[in-house]
N, C-alpha and C positions, 0 to 999 in steps of 0.2 A: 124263165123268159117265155113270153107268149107267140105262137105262131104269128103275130103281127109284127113284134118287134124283132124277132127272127127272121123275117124278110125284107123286114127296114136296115138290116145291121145293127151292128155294134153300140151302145150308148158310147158319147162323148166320157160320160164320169167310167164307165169299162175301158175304155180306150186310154184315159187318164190315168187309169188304176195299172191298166199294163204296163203304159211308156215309163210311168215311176216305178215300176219294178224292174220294167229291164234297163232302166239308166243304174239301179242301184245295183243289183247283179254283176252287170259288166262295170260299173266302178269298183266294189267290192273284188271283184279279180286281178281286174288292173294295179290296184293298190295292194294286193297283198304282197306282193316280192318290197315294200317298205312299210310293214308292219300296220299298215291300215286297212281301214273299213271305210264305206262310203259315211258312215257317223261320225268316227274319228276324224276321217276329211272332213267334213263338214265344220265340225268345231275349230280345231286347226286350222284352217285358210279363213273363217270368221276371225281370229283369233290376229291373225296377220294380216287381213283386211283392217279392221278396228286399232291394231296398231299404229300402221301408218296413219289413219287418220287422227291422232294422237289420245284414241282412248285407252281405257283398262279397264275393259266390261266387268260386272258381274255376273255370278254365276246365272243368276235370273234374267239380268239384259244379254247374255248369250241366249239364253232360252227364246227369249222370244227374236231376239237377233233372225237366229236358225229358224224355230219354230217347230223344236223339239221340245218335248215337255221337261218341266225343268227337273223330276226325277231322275230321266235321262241323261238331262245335261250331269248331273252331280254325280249321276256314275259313270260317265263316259270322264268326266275331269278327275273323277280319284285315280280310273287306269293311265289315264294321258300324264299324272302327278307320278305314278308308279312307273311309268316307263322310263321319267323323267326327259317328258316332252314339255310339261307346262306345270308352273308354279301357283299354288292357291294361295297367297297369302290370306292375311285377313282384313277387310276392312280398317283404316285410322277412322274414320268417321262412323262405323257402326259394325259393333262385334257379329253382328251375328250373319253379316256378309262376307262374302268370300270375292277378293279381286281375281281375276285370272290373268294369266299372261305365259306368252312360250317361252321356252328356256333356247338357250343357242344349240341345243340340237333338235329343239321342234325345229324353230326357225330353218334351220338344213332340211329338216324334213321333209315340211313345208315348200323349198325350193325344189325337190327334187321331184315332190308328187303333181307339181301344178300342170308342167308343161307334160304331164301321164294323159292327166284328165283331160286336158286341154286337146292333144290326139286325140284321145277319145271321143271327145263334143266334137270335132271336126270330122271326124266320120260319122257321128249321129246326122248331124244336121247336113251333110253333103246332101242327099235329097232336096234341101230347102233352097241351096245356093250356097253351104258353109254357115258358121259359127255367124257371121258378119253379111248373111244375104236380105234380100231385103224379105223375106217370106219368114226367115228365122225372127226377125224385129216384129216381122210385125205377128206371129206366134206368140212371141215373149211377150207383148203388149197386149194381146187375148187372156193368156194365163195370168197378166198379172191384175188386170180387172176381174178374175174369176179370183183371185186369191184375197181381193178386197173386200169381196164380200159377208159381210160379218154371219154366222151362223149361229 
């Protein structure tokens, strides 16, 4: 970093880079007394998002669902199929896909870790006004225009 931008502060993309580490950290603790990671959260509550809405993602419409790479996804779903949290079947309409869906003790699992995280984001964003303040929305709506951006 240069004595110039050393006195200007922090870049936004380092400040970016922090906040998502220390959101993943402290989910990552949080969730461990119910056998997850802030990844395994991640897939799991897509997983249970995407059902209610009455789909049965793939492994690769998880991937990008998330916006984990789908190498990732396919090994974070064989431990999440080993724990037996979630089911890979196979594709009827193309073998070489894999459906995903949770089994009735993701699902539990899933209920138990939500309202974890959910404490959690409400003490992050307390600063902003809460989860639901209007500083928090309009954050969300900053990042989610930085994330549209195609690279």
């Amino acid at each position: 970093m240069s004595n110039t931008a050393a006195l200007e502060g922090p870049t936004p993309g380092y400040l970016v880079w922090r906040l998502s580490m220390k959101v993943r950290t402290a989910m990552d603790r949080a969730l461990t007394p119910l056998g997850l990671t802030h990844a395994t959260y991640s897939v799991l509550t897509s997983l249970h998002g995407l059902r209610r809405a009455g789909e049965s993602p793939s492994q690769r419409q998880l991937a990008d669902h998330t916006g984990l790479e789908p190498l990732y996804v396919s090994k974070l779903a064989r431990s999440l199929e080993k724990a037996g949290l979630i089911t890979r079947p196979r594709d009827a309409a193309d073998s070489r896909a894999l459906r995903l869906a949770l089994t009735d003790e993701g699902e539990a699992v899933v209920e138990r870790a939500i309202p974890v995280v959910r404490q959690l984001m409400a003490r992050l964003f307390e600063p902003l006004g809460g989860p639901d303040g209007e500083r928090t929305r309009a954050l969300a709506a900053d990042l989610q225009v930085l994330l549209d951006v195609p690279l």
